[in-house]
C-alpha positions as semicolon CSV with decimal commas, in nm:
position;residue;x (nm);y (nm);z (nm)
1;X;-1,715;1,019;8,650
2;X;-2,036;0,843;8,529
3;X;-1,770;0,512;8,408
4;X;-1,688;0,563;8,802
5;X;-2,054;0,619;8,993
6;X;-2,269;0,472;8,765
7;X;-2,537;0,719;8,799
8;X;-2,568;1,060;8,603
9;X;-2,701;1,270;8,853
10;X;-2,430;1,211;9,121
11;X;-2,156;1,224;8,862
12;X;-2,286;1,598;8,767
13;X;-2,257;1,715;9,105
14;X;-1,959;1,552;9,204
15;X;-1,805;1,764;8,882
16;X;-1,995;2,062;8,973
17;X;-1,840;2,055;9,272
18;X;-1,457;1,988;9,117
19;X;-1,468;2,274;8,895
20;X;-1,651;2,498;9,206
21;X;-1,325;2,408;9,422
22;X;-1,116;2,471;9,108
23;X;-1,239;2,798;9,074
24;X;-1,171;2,875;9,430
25;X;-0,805;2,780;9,381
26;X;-0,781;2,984;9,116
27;X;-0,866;3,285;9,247
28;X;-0,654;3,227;9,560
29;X;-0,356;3,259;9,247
30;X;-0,273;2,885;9,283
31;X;-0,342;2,696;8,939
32;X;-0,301;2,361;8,933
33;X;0,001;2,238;8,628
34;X;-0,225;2,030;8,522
35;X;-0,590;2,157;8,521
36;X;-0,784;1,862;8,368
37;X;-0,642;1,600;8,531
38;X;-0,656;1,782;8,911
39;X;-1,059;1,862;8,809
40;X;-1,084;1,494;8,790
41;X;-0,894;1,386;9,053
42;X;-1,059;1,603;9,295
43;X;-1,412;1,464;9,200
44;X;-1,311;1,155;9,250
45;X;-1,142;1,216;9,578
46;X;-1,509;1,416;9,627
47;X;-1,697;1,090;9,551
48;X;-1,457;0,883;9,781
49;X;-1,508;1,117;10,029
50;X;-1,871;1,099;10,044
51;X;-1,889;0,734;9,994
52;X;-1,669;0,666;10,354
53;X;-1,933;0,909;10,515
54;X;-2,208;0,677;10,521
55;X;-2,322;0,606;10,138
56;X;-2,395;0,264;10,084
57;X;-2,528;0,306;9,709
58;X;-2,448;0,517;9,442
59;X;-2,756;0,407;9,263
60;X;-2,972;0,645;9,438
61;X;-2,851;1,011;9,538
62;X;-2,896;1,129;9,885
63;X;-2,802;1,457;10,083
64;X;-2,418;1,464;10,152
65;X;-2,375;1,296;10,449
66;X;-2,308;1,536;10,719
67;X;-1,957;1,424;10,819
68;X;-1,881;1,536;10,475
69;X;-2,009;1,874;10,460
70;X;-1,883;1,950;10,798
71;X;-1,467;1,890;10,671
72;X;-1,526;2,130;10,391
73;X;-1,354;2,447;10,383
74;X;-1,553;2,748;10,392
């Protein structure tokens, strides 16, 4: 993720933020076949996500846009 966003702090939470929806798939008794690759996936999909919301630079880390928070399920 940091090869992807360029900056270290917004690469951390967008793979905090994998793993916490990877969890929660988990314990619904849905694994993913192929764990690693679906962790990454999904914080890149995260990072898209928030970048169509309104980021214009992933050089400095804002608040998630609220468009963003607002799809999320709970």
């Amino acid at each position: 993720m940091l090869a992807t966003v360029g900056d270290r702090t917004l690469a951390e939470d967008l793979v905090a933020e994998a793993f916490a929806r990877a969890w929660g798939v988990v314990e619904q008794g849905q694994p993913p076949p192929a764990p690693q690759a679906w962790v990454v996936r999904t914080a890149y999909n995260t990072h898209v996500s928030w970048w169509r919301c309104g980021s214009s630079s992933t050089s400095t880390p804002r608040p998630r846009p609220a468009c963003w928070t607002s799809r999320r399920a709970p």
